[in-house]
N, CA, C and O atoms as CSV, one atom per row, in Angstrom:
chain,resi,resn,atom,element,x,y,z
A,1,UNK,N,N,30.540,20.495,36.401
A,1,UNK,CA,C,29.095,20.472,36.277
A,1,UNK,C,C,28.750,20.175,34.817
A,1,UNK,O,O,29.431,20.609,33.887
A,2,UNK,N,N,27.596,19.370,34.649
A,2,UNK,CA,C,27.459,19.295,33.136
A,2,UNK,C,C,26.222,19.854,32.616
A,2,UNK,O,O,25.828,20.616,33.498
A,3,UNK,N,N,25.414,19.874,31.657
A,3,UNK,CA,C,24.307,20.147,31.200
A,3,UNK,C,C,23.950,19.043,30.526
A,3,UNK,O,O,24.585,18.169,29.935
A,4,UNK,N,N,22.548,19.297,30.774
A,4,UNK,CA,C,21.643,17.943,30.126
A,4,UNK,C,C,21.416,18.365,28.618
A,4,UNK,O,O,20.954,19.444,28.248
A,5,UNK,N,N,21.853,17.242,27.763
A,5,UNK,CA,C,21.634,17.793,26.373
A,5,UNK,C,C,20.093,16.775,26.205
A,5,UNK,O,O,19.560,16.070,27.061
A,6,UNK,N,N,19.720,17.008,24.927
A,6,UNK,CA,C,18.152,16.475,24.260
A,6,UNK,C,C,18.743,14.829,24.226
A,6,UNK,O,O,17.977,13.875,24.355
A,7,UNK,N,N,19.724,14.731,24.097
A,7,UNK,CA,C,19.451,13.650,24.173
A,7,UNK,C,C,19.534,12.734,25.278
A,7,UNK,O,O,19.295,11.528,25.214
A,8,UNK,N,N,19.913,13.427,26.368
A,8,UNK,CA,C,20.145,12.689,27.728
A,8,UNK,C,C,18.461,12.354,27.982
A,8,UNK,O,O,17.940,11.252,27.812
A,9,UNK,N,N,17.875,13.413,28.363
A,9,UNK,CA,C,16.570,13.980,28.790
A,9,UNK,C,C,15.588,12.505,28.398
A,9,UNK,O,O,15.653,11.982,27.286
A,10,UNK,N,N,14.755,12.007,29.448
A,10,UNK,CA,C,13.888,11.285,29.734
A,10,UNK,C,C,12.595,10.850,28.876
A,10,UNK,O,O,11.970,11.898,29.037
A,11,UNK,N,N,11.878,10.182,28.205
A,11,UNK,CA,C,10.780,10.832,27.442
A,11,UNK,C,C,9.415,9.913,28.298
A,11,UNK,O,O,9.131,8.774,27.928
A,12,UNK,N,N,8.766,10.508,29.301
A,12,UNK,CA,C,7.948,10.212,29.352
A,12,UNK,C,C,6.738,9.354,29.014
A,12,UNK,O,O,5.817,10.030,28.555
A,13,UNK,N,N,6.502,8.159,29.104
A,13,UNK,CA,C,5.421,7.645,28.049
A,13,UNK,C,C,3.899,8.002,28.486
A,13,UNK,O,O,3.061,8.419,27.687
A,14,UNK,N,N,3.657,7.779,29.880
A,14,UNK,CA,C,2.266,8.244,30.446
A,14,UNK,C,C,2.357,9.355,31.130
A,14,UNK,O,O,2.200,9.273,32.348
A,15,UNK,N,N,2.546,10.258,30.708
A,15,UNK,CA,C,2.717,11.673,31.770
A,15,UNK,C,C,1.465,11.700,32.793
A,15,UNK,O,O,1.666,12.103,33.938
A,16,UNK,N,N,0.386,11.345,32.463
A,16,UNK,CA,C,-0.731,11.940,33.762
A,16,UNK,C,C,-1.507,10.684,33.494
A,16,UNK,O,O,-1.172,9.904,32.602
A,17,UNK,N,N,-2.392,10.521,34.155
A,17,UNK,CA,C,-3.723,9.560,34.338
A,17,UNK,C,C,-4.486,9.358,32.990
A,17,UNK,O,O,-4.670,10.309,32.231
A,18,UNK,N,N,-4.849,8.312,32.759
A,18,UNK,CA,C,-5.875,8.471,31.519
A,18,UNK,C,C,-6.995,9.239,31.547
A,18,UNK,O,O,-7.237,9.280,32.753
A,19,UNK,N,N,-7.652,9.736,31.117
A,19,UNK,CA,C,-8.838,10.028,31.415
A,19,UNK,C,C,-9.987,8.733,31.400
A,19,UNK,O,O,-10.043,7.750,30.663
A,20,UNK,N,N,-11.122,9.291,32.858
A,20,UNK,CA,C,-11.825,8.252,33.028
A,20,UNK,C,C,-13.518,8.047,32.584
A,20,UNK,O,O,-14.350,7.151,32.728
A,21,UNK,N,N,-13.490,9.573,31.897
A,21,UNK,CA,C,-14.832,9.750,30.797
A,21,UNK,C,C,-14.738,10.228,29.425
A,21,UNK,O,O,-13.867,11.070,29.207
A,22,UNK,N,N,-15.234,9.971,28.777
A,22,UNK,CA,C,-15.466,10.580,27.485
A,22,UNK,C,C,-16.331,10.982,27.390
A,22,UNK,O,O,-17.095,10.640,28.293
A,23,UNK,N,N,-16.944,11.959,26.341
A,23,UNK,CA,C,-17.885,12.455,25.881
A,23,UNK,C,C,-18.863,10.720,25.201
A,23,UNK,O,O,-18.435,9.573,25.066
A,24,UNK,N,N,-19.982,11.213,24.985
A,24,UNK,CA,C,-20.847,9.785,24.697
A,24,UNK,C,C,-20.827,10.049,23.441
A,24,UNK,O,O,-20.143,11.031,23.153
A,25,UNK,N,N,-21.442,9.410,22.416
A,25,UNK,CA,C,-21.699,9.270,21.219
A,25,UNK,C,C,-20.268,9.186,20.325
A,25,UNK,O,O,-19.084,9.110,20.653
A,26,UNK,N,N,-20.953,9.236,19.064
A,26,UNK,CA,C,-19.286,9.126,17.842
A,26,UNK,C,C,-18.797,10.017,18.046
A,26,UNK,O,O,-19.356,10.823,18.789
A,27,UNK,N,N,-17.255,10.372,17.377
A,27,UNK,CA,C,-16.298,11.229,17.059
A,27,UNK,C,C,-15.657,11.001,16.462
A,27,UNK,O,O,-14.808,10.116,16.566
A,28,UNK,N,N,-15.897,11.952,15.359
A,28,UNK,CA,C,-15.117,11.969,13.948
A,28,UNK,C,C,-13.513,11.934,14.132
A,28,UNK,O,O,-13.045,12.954,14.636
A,29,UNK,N,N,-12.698,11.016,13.833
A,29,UNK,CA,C,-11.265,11.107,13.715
A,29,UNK,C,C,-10.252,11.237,12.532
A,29,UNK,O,O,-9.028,11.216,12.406
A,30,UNK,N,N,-11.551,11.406,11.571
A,30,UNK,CA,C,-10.941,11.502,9.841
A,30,UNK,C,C,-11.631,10.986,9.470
A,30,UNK,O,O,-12.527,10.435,10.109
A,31,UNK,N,N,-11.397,10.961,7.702
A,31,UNK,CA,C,-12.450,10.318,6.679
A,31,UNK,C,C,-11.958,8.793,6.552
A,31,UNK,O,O,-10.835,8.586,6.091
A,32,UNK,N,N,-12.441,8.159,6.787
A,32,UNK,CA,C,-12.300,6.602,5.947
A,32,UNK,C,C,-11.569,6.198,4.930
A,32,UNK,O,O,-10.871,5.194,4.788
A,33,UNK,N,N,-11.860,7.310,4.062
A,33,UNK,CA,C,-10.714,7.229,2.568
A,33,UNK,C,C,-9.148,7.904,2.944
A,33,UNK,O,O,-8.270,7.922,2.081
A,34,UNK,N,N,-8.944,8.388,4.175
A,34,UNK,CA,C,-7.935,9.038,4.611
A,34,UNK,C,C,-6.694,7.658,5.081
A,34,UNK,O,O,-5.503,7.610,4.772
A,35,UNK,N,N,-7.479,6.680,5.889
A,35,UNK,CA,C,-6.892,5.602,6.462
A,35,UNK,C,C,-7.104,4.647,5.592
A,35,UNK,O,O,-7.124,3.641,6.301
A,36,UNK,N,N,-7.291,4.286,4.408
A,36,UNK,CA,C,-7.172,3.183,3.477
A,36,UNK,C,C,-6.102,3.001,3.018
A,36,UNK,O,O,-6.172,2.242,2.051
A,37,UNK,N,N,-4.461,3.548,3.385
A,37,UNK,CA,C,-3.345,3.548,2.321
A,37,UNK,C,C,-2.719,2.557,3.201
A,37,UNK,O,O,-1.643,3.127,3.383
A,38,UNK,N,N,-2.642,1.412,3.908
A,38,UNK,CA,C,-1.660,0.771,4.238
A,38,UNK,C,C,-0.889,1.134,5.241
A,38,UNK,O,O,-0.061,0.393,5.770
A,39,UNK,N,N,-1.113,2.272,5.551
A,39,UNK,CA,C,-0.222,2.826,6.474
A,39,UNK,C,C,-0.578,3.706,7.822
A,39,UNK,O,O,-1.507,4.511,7.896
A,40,UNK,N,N,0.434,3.357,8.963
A,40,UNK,CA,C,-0.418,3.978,10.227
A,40,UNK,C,C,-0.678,5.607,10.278
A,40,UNK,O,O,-0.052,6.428,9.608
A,41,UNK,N,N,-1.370,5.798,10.889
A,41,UNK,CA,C,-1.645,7.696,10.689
A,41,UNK,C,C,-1.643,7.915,12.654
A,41,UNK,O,O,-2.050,7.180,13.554
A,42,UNK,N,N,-1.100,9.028,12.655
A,42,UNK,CA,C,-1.134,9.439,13.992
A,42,UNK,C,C,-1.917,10.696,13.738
A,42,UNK,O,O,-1.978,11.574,12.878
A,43,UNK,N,N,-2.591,10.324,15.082
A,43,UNK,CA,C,-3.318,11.621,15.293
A,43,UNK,C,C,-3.798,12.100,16.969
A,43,UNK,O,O,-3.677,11.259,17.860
A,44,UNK,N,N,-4.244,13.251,17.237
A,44,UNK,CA,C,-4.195,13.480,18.739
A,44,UNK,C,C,-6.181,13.664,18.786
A,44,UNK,O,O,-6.923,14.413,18.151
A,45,UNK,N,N,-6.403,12.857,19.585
A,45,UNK,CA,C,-7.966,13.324,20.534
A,45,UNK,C,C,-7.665,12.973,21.871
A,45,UNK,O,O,-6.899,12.269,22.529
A,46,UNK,N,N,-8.858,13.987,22.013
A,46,UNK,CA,C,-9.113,13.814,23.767
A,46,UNK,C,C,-7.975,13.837,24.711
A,46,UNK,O,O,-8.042,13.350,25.839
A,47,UNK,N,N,-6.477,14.665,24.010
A,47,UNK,CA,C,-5.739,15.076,24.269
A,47,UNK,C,C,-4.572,13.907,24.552
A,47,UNK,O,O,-3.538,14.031,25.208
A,48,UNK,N,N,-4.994,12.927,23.960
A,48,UNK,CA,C,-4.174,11.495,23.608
A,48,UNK,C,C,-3.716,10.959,22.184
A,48,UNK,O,O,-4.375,10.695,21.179
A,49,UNK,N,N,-2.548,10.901,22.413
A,49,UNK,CA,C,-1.796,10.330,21.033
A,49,UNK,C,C,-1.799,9.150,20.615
A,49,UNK,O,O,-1.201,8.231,21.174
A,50,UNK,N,N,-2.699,9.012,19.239
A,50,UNK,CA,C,-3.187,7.948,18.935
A,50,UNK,C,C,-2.741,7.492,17.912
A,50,UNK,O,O,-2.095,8.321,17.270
A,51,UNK,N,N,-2.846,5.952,17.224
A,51,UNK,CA,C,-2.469,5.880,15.597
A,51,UNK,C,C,-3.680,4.944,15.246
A,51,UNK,O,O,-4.171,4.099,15.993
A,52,UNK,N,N,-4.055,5.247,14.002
A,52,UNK,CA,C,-4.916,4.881,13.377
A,52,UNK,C,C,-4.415,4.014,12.216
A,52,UNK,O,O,-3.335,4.257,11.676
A,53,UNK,N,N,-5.336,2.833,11.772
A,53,UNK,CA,C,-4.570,1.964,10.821
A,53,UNK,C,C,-5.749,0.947,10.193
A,53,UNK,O,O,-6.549,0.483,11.005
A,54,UNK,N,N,-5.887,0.582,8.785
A,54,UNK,CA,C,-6.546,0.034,8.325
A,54,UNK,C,C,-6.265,-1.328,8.408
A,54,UNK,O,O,-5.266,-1.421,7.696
A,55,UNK,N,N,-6.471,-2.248,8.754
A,55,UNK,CA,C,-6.028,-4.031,8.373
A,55,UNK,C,C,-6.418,-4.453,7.418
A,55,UNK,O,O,-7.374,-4.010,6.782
A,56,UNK,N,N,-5.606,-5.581,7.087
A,56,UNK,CA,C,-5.921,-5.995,5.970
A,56,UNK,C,C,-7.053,-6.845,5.647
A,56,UNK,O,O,-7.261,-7.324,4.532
A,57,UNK,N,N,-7.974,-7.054,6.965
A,57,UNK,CA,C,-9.489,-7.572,7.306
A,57,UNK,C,C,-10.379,-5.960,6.536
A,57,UNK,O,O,-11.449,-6.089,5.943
A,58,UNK,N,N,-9.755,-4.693,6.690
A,58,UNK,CA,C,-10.436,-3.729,5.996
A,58,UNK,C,C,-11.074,-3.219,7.092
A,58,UNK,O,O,-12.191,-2.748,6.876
A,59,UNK,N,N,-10.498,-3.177,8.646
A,59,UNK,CA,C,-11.293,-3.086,9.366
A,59,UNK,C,C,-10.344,-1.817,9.634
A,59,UNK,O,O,-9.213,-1.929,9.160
A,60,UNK,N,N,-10.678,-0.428,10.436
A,60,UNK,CA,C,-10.143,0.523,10.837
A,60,UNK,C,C,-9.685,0.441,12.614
A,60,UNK,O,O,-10.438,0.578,13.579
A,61,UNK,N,N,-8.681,0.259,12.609
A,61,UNK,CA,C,-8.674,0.602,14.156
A,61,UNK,C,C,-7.998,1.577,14.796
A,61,UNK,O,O,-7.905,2.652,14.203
A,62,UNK,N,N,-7.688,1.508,15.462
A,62,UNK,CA,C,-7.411,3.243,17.101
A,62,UNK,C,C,-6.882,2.309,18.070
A,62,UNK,O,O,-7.436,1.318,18.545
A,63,UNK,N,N,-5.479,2.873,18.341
A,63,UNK,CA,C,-5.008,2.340,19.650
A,63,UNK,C,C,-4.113,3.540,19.713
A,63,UNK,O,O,-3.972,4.364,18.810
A,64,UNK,N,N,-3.339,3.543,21.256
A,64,UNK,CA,C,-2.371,4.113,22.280
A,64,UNK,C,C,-1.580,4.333,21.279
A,64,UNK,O,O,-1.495,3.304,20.608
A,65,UNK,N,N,-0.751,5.468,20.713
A,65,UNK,CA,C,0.592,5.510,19.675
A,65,UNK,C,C,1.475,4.956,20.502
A,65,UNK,O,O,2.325,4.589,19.690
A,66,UNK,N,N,1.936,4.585,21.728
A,66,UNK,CA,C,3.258,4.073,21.962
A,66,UNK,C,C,2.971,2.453,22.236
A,66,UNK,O,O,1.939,1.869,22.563
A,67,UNK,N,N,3.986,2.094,22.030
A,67,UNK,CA,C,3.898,0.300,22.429
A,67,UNK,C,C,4.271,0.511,23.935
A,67,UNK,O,O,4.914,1.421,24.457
A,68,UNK,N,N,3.638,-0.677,24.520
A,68,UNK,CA,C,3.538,-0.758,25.537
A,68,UNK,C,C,5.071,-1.591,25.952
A,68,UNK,O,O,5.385,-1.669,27.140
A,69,UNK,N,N,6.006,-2.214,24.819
A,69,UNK,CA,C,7.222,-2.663,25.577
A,69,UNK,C,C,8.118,-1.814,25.506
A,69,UNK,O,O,8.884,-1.966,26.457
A,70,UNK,N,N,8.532,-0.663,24.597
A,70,UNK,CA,C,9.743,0.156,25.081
A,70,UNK,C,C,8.801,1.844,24.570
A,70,UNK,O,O,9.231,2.997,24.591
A,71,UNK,N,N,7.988,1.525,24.325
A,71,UNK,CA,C,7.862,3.201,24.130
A,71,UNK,C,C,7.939,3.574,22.457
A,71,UNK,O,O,8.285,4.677,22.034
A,72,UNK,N,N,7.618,2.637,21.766
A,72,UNK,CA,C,7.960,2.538,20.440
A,72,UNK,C,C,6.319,3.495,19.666
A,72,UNK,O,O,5.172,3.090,19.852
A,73,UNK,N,N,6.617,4.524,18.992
A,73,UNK,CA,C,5.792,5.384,18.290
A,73,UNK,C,C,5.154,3.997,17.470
A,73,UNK,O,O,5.886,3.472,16.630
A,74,UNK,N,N,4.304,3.634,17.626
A,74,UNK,CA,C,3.687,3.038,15.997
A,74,UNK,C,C,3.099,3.338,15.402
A,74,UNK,O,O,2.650,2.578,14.544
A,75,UNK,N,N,2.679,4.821,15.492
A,75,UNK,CA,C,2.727,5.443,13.604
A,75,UNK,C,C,3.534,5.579,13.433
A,75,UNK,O,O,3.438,6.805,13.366
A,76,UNK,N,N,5.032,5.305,13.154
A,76,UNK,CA,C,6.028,5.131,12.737
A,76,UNK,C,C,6.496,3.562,12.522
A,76,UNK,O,O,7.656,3.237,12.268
A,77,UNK,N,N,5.682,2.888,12.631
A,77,UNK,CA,C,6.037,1.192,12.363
A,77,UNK,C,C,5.217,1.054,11.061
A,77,UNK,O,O,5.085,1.900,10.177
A,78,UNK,N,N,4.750,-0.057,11.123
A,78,UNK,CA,C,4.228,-0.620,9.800
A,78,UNK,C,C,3.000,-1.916,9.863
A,78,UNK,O,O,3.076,-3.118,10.119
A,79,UNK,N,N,2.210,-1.276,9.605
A,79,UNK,CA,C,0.932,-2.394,9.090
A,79,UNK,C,C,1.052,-3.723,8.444
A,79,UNK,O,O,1.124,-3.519,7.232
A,80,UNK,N,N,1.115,-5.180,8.741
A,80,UNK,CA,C,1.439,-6.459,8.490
A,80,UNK,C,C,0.058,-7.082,9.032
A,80,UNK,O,O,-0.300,-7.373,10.173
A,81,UNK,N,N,-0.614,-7.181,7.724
A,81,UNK,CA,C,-1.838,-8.125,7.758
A,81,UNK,C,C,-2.831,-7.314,8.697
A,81,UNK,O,O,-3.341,-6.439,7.998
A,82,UNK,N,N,-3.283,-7.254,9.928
A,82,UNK,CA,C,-4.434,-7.049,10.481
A,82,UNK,C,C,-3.779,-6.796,11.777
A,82,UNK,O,O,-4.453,-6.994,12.787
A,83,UNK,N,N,-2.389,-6.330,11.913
A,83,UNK,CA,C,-1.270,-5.816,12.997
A,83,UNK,C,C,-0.855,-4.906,12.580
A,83,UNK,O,O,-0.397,-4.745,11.449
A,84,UNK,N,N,-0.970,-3.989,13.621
A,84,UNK,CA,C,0.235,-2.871,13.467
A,84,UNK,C,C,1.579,-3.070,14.108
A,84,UNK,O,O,1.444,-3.027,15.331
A,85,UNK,N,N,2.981,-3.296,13.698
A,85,UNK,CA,C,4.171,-4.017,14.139
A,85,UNK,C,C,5.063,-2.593,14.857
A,85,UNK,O,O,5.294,-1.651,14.099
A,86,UNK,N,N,5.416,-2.532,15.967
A,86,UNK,CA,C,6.061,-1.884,16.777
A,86,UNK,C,C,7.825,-1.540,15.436
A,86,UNK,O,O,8.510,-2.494,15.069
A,87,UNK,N,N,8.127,-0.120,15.014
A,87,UNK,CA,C,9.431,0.225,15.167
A,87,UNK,C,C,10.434,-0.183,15.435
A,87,UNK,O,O,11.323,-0.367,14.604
A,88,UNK,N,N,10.570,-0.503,17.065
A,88,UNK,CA,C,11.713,-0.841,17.629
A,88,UNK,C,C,11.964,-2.390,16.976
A,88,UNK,O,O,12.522,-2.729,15.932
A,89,UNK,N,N,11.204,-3.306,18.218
A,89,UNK,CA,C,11.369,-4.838,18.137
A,89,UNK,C,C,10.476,-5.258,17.355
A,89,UNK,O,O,10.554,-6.475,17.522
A,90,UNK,N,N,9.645,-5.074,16.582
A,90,UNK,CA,C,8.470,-5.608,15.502
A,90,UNK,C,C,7.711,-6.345,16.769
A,90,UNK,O,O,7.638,-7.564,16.616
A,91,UNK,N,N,7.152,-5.857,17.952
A,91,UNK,CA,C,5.866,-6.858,18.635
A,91,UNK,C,C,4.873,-6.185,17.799
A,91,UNK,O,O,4.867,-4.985,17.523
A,92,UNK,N,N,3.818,-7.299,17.326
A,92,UNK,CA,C,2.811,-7.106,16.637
A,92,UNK,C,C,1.506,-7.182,17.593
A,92,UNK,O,O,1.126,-8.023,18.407
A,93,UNK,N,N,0.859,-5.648,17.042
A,93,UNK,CA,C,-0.480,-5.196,18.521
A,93,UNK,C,C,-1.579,-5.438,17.206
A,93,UNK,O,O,-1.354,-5.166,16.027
A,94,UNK,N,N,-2.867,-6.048,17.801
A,94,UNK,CA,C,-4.117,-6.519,16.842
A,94,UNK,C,C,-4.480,-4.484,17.060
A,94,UNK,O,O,-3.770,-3.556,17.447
A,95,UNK,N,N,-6.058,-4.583,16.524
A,95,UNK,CA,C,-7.130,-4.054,17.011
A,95,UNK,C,C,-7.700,-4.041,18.045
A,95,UNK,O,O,-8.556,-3.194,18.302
A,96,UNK,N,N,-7.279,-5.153,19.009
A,96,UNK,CA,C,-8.191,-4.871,19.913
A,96,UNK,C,C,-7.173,-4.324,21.078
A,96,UNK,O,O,-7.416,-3.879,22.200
A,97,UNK,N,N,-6.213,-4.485,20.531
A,97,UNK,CA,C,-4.924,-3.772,22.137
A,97,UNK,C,C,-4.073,-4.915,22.532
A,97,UNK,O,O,-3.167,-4.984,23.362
A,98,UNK,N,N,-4.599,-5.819,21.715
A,98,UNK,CA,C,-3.595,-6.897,22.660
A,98,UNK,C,C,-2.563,-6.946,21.502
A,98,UNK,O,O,-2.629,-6.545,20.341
A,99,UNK,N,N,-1.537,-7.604,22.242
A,99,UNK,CA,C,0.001,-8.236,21.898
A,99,UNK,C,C,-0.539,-9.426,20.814
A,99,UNK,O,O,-1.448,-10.191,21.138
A,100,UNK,N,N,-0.048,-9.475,19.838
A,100,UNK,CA,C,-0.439,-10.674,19.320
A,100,UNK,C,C,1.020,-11.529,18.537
A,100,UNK,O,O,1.451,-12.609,18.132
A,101,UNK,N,N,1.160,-10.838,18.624
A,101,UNK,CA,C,3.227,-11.284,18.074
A,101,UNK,C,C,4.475,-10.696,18.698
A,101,UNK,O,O,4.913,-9.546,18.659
A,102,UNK,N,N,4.980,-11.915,19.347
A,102,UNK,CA,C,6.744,-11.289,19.756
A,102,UNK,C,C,7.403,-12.132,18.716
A,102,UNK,O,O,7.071,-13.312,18.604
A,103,UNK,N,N,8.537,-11.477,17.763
A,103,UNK,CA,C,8.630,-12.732,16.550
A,103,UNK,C,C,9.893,-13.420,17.535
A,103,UNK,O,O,10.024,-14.644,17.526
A,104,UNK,N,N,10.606,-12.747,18.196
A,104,UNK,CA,C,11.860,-13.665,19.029
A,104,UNK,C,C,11.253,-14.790,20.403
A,104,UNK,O,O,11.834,-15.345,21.336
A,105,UNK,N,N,9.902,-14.758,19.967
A,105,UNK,CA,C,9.475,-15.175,21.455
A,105,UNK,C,C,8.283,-16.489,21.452
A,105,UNK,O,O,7.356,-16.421,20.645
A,106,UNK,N,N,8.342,-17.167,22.002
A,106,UNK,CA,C,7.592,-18.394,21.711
A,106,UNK,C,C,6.108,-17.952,22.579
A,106,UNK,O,O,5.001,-18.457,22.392
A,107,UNK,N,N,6.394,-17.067,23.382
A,107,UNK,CA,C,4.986,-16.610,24.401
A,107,UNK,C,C,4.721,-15.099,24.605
A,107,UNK,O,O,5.726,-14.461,24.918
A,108,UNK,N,N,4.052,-14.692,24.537
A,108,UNK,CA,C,3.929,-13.402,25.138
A,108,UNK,C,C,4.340,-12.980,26.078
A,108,UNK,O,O,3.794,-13.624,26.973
A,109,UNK,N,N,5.261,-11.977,26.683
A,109,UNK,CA,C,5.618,-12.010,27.884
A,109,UNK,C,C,4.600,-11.356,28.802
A,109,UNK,O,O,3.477,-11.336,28.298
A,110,UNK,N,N,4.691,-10.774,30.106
A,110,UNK,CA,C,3.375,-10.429,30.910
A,110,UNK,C,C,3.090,-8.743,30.611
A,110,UNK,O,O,1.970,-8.240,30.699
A,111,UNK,N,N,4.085,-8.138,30.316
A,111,UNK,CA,C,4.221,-7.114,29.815
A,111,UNK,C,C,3.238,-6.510,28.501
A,111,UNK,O,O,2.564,-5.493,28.335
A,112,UNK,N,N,3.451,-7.323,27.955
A,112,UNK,CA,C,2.659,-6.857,26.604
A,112,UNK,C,C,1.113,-7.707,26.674
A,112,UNK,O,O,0.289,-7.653,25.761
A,113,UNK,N,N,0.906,-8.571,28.086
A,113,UNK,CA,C,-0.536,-8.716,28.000
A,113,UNK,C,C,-1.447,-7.755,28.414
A,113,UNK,O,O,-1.264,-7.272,29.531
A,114,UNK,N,N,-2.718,-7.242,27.520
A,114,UNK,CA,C,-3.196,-6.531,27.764
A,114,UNK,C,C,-4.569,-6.997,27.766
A,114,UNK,O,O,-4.811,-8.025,27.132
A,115,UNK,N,N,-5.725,-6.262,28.523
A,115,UNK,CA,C,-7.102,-6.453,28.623
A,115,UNK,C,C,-8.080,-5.595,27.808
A,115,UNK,O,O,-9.293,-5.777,27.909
């Protein structure tokens, strides 16, 4: 018989349903001067793990912390121009959620298209 060590063990990327309301109006997710360093910031709302990241347009954005092709944390990747670049394989995700760079890949695959 064996035992499951930490590293066998599974990691979940979507454990439950998204949620399908939010509260209306703004919500504060930090100061502005907090996300100006170049670098992604993770943080949790609405009980979702998020990363936050300035571009180099100066624009602030909020997306899903995991990449959508292997599960890759990207607050743990790195900010390149007006992309935040996935850890694992460097796919580069805009602001708006979509895929905007596979660097081994001449197309996006269907996987990383998003709406």
């Amino acid at each position: 018989m064996t035992s499951q060590t930490e590293a066998d063990e599974v990691r979940l990327i979507e454990a439950q349903a998204a949620p399908t309301r939010f509260a209306r109006g703004w919500h504060c997710l930090g100061l502005t001067k907090d996300f100006g360093d170049g670098k992604p910031h993770a943080i949790t709302a609405f009980g979702q793990k998020l990363v936050v990241f300035r571009g180099g347009d100066g624009n602030i954005n909020v997306l899903d912390e995991y990449c959508r092709h292997m599960g890759g944390d990207l607050s743990q990747g790195e900010v390149k121009g007006e992309e935040i670049a996935c850890p694992f394989h460097d796919w580069r995700w805009g602001g708006d959620g979509r895929c905007k760079k596979v660097p081994y890949s001449k197309r996006t695959p269907k996987l990383a298209r998003t709406q």
